[in-house]
N, C-alpha and C positions, 0 to 999 in steps of 0.2 A: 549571731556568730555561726550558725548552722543550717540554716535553709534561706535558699535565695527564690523568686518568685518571677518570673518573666514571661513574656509573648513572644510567640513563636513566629520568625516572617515567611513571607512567601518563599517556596521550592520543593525542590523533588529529593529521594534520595531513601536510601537505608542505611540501618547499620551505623547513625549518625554520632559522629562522635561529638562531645561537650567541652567547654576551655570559660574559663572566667577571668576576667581583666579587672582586677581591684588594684586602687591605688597607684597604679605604673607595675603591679605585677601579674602572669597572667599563669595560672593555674596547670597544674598537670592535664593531659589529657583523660578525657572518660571514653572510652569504647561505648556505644550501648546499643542495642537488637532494637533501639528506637525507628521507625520508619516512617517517612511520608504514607499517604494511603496511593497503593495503587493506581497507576494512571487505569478508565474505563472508557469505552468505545461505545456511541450508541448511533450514529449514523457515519454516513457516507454518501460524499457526491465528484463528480466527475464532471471539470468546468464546460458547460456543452459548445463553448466556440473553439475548445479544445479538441474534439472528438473526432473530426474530419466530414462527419455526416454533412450531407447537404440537406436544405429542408425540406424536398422531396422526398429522401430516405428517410427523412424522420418522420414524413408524413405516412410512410407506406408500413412504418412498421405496427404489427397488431396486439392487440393485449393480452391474448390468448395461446400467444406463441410468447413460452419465457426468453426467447430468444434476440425478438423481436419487439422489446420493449425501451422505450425511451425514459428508459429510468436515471438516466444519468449516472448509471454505474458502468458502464461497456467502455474499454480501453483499447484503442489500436495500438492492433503487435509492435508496433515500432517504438511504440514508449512516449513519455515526457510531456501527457497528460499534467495537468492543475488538478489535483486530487485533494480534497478538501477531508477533514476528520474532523469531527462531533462528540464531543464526550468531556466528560469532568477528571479533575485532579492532575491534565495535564502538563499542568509545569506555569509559570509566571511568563509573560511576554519574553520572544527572542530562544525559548529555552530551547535548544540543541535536541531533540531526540531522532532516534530509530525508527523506521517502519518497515514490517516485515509479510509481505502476504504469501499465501499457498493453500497447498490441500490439508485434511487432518495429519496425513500421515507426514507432509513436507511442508512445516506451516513457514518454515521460512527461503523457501522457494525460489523466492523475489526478495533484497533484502534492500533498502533502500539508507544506507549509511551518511550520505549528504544530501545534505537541500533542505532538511525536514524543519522545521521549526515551528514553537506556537505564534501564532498571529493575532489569536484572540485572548486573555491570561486566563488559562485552567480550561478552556473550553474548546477551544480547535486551533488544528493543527493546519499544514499545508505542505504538501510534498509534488513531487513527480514521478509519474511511475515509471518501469523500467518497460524496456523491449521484450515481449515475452508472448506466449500463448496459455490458452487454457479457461475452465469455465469455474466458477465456484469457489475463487479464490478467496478465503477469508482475513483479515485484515486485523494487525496490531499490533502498537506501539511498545517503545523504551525510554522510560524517561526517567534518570537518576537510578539508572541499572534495575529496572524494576518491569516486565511484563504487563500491557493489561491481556486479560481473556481476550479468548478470538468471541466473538459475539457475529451468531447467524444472520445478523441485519445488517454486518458492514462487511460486504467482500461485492466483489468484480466480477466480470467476466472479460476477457477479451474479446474485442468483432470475433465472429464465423467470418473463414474466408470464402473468397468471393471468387470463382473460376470466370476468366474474360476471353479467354480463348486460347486453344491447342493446337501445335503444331510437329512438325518431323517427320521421319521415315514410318513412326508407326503409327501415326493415325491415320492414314488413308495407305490401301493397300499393302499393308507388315504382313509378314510372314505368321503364320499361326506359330510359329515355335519360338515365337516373341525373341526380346534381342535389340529393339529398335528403338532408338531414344526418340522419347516424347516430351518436346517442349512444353511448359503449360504457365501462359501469362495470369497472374491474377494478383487480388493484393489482399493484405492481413493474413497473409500463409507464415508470419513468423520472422523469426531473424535467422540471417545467413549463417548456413551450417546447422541451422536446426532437423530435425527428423520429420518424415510426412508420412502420409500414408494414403495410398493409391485407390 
């Protein structure tokens, strides 16, 4: 008459609250500070037919330059990358979460509100990333209103952009008092209306 015994099912969540169904009646609710654990983040990949490289650029990149590695974490600016996540607790097949990447100071930067879902149950996720710029982006999920840690082994970088070639009034004979607009074709400089710097 006083204590009931039961298995927990698969899900995410906090703050989970409690209800009992005896007989065709079903009990008051319990509030309780009960929580799923934590979703956690231990890898990350970047689908590589996703990436735009061709395998010449993949071939010419070095391992010495953290720049120029084919680590299968570099994103072009333009977004909507296959971005894969690695990690436990988070969520049962189809589960709906959040991903959010950035710097320490801006970790939700990039925030990725649709698309995300697990595809594998409790262990990875699968998202797209956004349009964006920037290097050292660290990576991490929401699942059942709950944050995992940003973790140093899973974040991004976007391509370095690529200068293809310049044109207009001021690259070939401009006034030294400058003034003169300078074309400059190239690509993964970002998305339209973003800032540059010369």
């Amino acid at each position: 008459h006083t204590r009931i015994t039961c298995h927990s099912i698969p899900g995410v969540g906090r703050a989970l609250a409690f209800q009992v169904l005896i007989g065709g009646q079903t009990s008051t609710t319990h509030t309780s500070s009960h929580n799923f654990v934590r979703p956690a983040l231990s890898m990350l990949r970047v689908t590589a037919s996703s990436t735009g490289l061709t395998s010449a650029e993949l071939a010419g990149y070095a391992p010495s330059d953290p720049q120029r590695q084919p680590t299968g974490t570099f994103l072009t600016t333009g977004g909507g990358e296959l971005v894969t996540l690695t990690g436990t607790n988070l969520g049962p097949l189809g589960t709906p979460v959040v991903a959010a990447y950035g710097t320490p100071d801006r970790p939700s930067r990039y925030e990725v509100n649709t698309g995300c879902v697990v595809t594998v149950a409790h262990t990875e996720i699968q998202c797209r990333s956004l349009p964006g710029v920037g290097t050292s982006l660290f990576w991490r999920v929401r699942a059942g209103e709950q944050w995992s840690d940003s973790n140093v082994a899973v974040r991004t970088d976007y391509r370095r952009p690529v200068l293809l070639d310049a044109g207009g009034s001021g690259v070939e004979n401009g006034s030294t008092e400058g003034g003169h607009f300078i074309t400059i074709a190239a690509r993964d400089v970002g998305p339209r209306g973003g800032s540059a710097v010369g």
